[in-house]
C-alpha positions, 0 to 999 in steps of 0.5 A: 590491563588489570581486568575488573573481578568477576563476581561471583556466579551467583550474583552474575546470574542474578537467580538459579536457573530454571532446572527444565529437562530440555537442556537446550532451554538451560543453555538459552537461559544461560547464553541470555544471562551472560549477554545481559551481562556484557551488555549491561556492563557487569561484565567488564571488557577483558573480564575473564569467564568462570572455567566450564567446570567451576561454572557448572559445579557453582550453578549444579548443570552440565558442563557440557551446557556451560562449554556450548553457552561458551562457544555460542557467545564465541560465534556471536563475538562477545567472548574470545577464548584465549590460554588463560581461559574465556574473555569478554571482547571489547565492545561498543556497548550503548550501555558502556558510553559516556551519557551526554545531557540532552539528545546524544549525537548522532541520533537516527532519525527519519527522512524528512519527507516522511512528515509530508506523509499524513495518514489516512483519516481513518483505518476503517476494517474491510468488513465495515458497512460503506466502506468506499473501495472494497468489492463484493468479496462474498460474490468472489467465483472462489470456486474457479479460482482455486481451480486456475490456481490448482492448474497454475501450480502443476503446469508450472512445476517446481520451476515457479517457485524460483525467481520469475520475469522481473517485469512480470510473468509472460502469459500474464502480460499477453493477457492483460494487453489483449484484454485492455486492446479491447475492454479499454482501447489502450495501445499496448503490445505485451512487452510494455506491460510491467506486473506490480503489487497493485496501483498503489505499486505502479503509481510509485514506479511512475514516480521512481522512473520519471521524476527527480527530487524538486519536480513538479507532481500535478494531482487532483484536488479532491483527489486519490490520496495514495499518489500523494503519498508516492510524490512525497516520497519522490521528494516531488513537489505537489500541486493540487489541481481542481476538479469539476465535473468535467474532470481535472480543471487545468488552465494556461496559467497552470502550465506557466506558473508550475510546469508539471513533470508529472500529471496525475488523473483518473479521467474515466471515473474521477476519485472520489468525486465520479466526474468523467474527463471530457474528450476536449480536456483529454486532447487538450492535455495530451497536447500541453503535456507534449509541449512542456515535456511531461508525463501523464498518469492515467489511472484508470480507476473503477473503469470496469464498472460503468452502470449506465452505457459502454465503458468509457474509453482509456485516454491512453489509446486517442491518439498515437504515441502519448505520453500516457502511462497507464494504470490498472489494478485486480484489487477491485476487480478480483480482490485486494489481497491479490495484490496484482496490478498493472502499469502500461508504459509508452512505447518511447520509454522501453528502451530507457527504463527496462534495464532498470526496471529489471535491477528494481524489482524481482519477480514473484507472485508467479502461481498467482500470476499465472492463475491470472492469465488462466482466469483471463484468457478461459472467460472466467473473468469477463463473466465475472465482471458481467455480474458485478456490473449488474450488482454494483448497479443494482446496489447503487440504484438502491444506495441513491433511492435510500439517501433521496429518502432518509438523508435529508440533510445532503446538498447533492449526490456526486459519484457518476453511475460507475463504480463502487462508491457514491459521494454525498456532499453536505452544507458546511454545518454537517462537520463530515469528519466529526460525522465519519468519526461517529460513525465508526463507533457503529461499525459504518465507515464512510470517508470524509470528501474533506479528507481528499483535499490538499486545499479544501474547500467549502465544497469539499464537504461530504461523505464517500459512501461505498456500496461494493461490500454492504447488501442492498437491504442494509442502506435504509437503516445505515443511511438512517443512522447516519442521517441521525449522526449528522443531525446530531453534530449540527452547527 
């Protein structure tokens, strides 16, 4: 092969290079130049190299640069160095391929499931006033935290920083099931708890573990929208499921006509609608479950924080061996950057899935883990989840007194007295996300009730108003102008 004449190093270069003292910056600039070129096809395949000298005379460097550049390029494959001097390899450069009219073969793309994947209405700042799902960061203990985290990293030594318990660290998930035995009536011994980044985490988990492409995912309708998003990605196929105020709505026919591989709910505080899963709609799905071969998922949101009475149970621990598996997170708890969550898996299913679970996942998160169990098991926990309680309902008493007064325009006030959100549905001439997306542009970022819904009805029109993160005395002005913004879109 007759290779194609070198041009000139002058015009190879396209301009001097930039005479900077550092001669590694020389070098960079040098090896980027002749990358481009070989990529871009000025330099052919086979096209012999200027000599190190010849090159470092015609650009006025080291030679020493030029040689480095040289042996850089050699490393990365672009050039081999052979007797007659340096050459460029042969390449499969996209610049150097035929053009084809039209999208070339062969082109990548996304999986298909990711059009399934809708995005979030919106993508409102954590800081922003009602944002639903954001605690009283404010009020966090930071103070007792730094010290759990402090005692964490000099208890554990340099040993934590390595890979820990793929399904979480020990002390960690003795905690939790000691505090659910009791806080929440779940069954549970340590070994069945699996430590994940969040709700969200574990939901995926469920799915990844139980379900095969084409299964049937019953879901609530309104409903959490990040379940849909892990059923989608499991190739699952959705079926919304009503919700009342007695909680998810399942009739016989359900059953018949899509038998669900896996059943999804938030039985102690629907989200985003509050209603609480009655005893007899529990017992009933528990047994339909059994009978048809299906797991439920029980994520037990914002359970923590019931304002008026004890907490209501967990449906994991009414009866023996349910095929229950349960869900908790510390994103509302704690704080959502903590990104620790739980997944209490049936006692039936360990033997299946802990070889696996431990090939999927990998431990880390192990100081913050472990401050955890400290915060846990030295009370810290438990008093700050007594004073939240009194906060949240003190804010939510004061969010309702607000919208009773200057929202005139509300149909009903949803949400239950647990919690960190209230649900506001509005006659179907109050567009609720026109209203949501109003009300960004003021820095208030409630959510569209609309928005949760699979199949939305006329309902299903409102505003999910969180109180977590704005101070009381900011709710008569906030819900003012929202009243204002309402008005204002009126068909």
């Amino acid at each position: 092969m007759v290779p194609r004449p070198l041009p000139s190093p002058t015009a190879l270069l396209e301009s001097p290079l930039v005479k900077e003292r550092d001669a590694g910056s020389m070098q960079r600039q040098l090896h980027d130049r002749l990358k481009r070129a070989i990529l871009d096809g000025s330099l052919a395949p086979g096209s012999r190299l200027p000599g190190s000298r010849a090159l470092a005379e015609a650009l006025a460097i080291s030679r020493n640069t030029v040689t480095a550049t040289y042996e850089h390029l050699a490393a990365e494959g672009y050039v081999r160095p052979d007797r007659q001097g340096t050459r460029v390899t042969e390449l499969s450069s996209p610049a150097l391929l035929p053009k084809r009219a039209g999208k070339p073969a062969g082109t990548p793309t996304t999986a298909l499931r990711l059009s399934n994947i809708k995005p979030s209405v919106s993508r409102a700042e954590t800081d922003m006033a009602l944002r639903p799902g954001v605690p009283a960061l404010s009020h966090f203990p930071s103070a007792a935290w730094r010290r759990a985290l402090d005692r964490a990293i000099r208890g554990a030594g340099s040993a934590a920083l390595g890979y820990g318990d793929p399904l979480g660290e020990p002390p960690l998930r003795a905690a939790i099931a000691r505090h659910l035995s009791v806080a929440r009536g779940v069954r549970c011994e340590p070994h069945q708890v699996v430590i994940a980044e969040g709700a969200q985490e574990a939901i995926s988990l469920c799915v990844r573990l139980l379900s095969n492409p084409g299964d049937i995912g019953w879901v609530e309708d309104p409903g959490y929208r990040g379940v849909k998003a892990a059923m989608h990605a499991g190739d699952m196929r959705i079926v919304p499921v009503r919700v009342d105020a007695e909680g998810l709505c399942v009739s016989e026919r359900d059953w018949q006509k899509h038998p669900p591989r896996l059943i999804y709910t938030t039985p102690s505080h629907q989200y985003p609608v509050g209603s609480v899963l009655s005893i007899a709609r529990r017992l009933d799905l528990i047994a339909q479950a059994r009978l048809h071969g299906a797991w439920i998922i029980e994520d037990d949101y914002d359970s923590e924080f019931r304002h008026t009475g004890e907490p209501i149970g967990a449906m994991q621990g009414l009866v023996d061996d349910a095929p229950v598996l349960y869900v908790g997170t510390f994103s509302k708890t704690m704080f959502p950057s903590l990104r620790l969550g739980f997944l209490v898996l049936p006692a039936q299913l360990m033997s299946a899935v802990q070889a696996p679970l431990e090939e999927m996942l990998r431990g880390g998160h192990r100081h913050e883990q472990l401050a955890m169990a400290d915060f846990i098991e030295s009370g810290q926990f438990s008093r700050h989840l007594g004073r939240m309680r009194r906060l949240y309902r003190d804010r939510q008493q004061a969010l309702r007194l607000a919208l009773n007064k200057h929202f005139k325009v509300l149909h009903e006030i949803d949400g239950g007295y647990c919690g960190l959100h209230l649900t506001v549905r509005l006659p179907a001439r109050y567009d609720d996300r026109l209203i949501a997306a109003k009300a960004l542009r003021h820095r208030i970022a409630p959510t569209p009730l609309s928005g949760f819904a699979l199949q939305p009805t006329p309902s299903d029109n409102g505003l999910v108003l969180g109180y977590g993160n704005t101070p009381a005395e900011l709710f008569e002005p906030l819900v003012k102008r929202l009243s204002q913004l309402a008005r204002a879109v009126e068909i």
